[in-house]
C-alpha positions as CSV (number, residue, x, y, z in Angstrom):
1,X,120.7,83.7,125.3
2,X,119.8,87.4,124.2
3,X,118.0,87.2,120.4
4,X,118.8,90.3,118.6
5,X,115.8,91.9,117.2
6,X,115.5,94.5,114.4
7,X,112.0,96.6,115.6
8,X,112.2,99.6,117.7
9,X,110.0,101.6,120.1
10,X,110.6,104.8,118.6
11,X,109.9,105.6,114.5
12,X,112.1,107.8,112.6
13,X,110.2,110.9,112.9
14,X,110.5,110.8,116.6
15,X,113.5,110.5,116.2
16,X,114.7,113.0,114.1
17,X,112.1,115.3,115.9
18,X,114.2,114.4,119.0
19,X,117.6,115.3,117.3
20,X,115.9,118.2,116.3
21,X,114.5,119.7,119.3
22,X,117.8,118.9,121.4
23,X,119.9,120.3,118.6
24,X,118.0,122.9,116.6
25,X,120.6,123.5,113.9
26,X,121.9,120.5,113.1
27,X,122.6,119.8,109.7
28,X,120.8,117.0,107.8
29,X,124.1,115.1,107.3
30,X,124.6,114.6,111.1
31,X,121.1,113.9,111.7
32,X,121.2,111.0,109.2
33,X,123.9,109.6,111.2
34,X,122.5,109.9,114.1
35,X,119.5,108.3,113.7
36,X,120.6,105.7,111.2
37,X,118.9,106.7,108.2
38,X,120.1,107.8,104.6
39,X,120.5,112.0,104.0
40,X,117.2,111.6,101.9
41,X,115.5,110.2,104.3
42,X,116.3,112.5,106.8
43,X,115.3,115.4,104.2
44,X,112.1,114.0,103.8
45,X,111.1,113.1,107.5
46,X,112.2,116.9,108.3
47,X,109.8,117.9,105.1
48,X,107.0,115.9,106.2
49,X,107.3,117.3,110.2
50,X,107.7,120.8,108.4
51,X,104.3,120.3,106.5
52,X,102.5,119.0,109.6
53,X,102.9,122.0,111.6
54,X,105.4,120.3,114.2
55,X,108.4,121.9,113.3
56,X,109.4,125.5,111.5
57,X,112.1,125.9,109.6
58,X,114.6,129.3,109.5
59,X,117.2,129.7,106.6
60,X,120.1,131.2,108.4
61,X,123.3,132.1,106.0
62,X,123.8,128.7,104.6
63,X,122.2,126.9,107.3
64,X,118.4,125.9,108.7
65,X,117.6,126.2,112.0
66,X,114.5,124.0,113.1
67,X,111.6,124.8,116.0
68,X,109.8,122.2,117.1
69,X,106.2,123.5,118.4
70,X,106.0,121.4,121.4
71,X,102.1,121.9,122.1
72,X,101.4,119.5,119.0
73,X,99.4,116.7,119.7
74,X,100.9,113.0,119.2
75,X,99.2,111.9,116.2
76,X,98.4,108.3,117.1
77,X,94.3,108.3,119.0
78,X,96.3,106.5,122.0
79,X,98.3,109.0,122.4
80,X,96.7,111.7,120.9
81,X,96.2,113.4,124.3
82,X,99.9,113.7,124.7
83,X,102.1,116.6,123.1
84,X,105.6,116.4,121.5
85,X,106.6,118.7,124.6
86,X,105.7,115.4,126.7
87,X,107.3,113.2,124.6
88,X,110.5,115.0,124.1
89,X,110.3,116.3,128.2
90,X,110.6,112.1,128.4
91,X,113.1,111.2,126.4
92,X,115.3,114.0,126.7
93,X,116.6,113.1,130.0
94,X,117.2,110.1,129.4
95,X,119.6,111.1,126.5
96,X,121.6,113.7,128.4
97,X,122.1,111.2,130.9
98,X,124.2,108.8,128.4
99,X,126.1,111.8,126.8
C-alpha cells in the first residue's frame, strides 16, 4: 500500500524557474497552472527571482519575456557550488522526455 504524501523535492521557485527557462515567454496565468500555485503566487515567485539577479525580465508589446542567468549559484551552502544551468541542464531532460 502506496501512502500518498503532500511534500515535494522541488520548491516553487524552481519550479517556476524551470517553466521559465524552458518556456521564456510564458504568461503568468499558464505558469500558475503549471506549477500548481495561485496567479499571485506565481507573480510574486517571478518578482522575487527578478530581484535576486536569476532571471531578467523584457516587456515585449503586451507581453514579458523572462532570461534566466544560468551561471547563478544555488542559494542553499549544500548546493551552493551548483548553478541554475546545472539544475535546469538536470531536470530539463527529464521533462522533455514525458512531453
Amino acid at each position: 500500500m502506496v501512502v500518498e504524501s503532500r511534500w515535494l523535492f522541488l520548491t516553487n521557485h524552481a519550479h517556476v524557474l524551470l517553466c521559465v527557462a524552458a518556456e521564456p515567454d510564458v504568461r503568468v496565468r499558464d505558469l500558475a497552472v503549471r506549477v500548481g500555485i495561485t496567479e499571485r503566487a506565481a507573480q510574486r515567485i517571478l518578482s522575487e527571482l527578478v530581484e535576486a539577479g536569476y532571471i531578467e525580465k523584457a516587456r515585449h508589446g503586451r507581453r514579458n519575456t523572462y532570461t534566466v542567468h544560468p551561471h547563478r549559484p544555488l542559494r542553499h551552502p549544500l548546493h551552493a557550488q551548483y548553478t541554475v544551468g546545472d539544475l535546469i541542464g538536470m531536470l530539463q531532460p527529464l521533462a522533455r522526455a514525458d512531453a
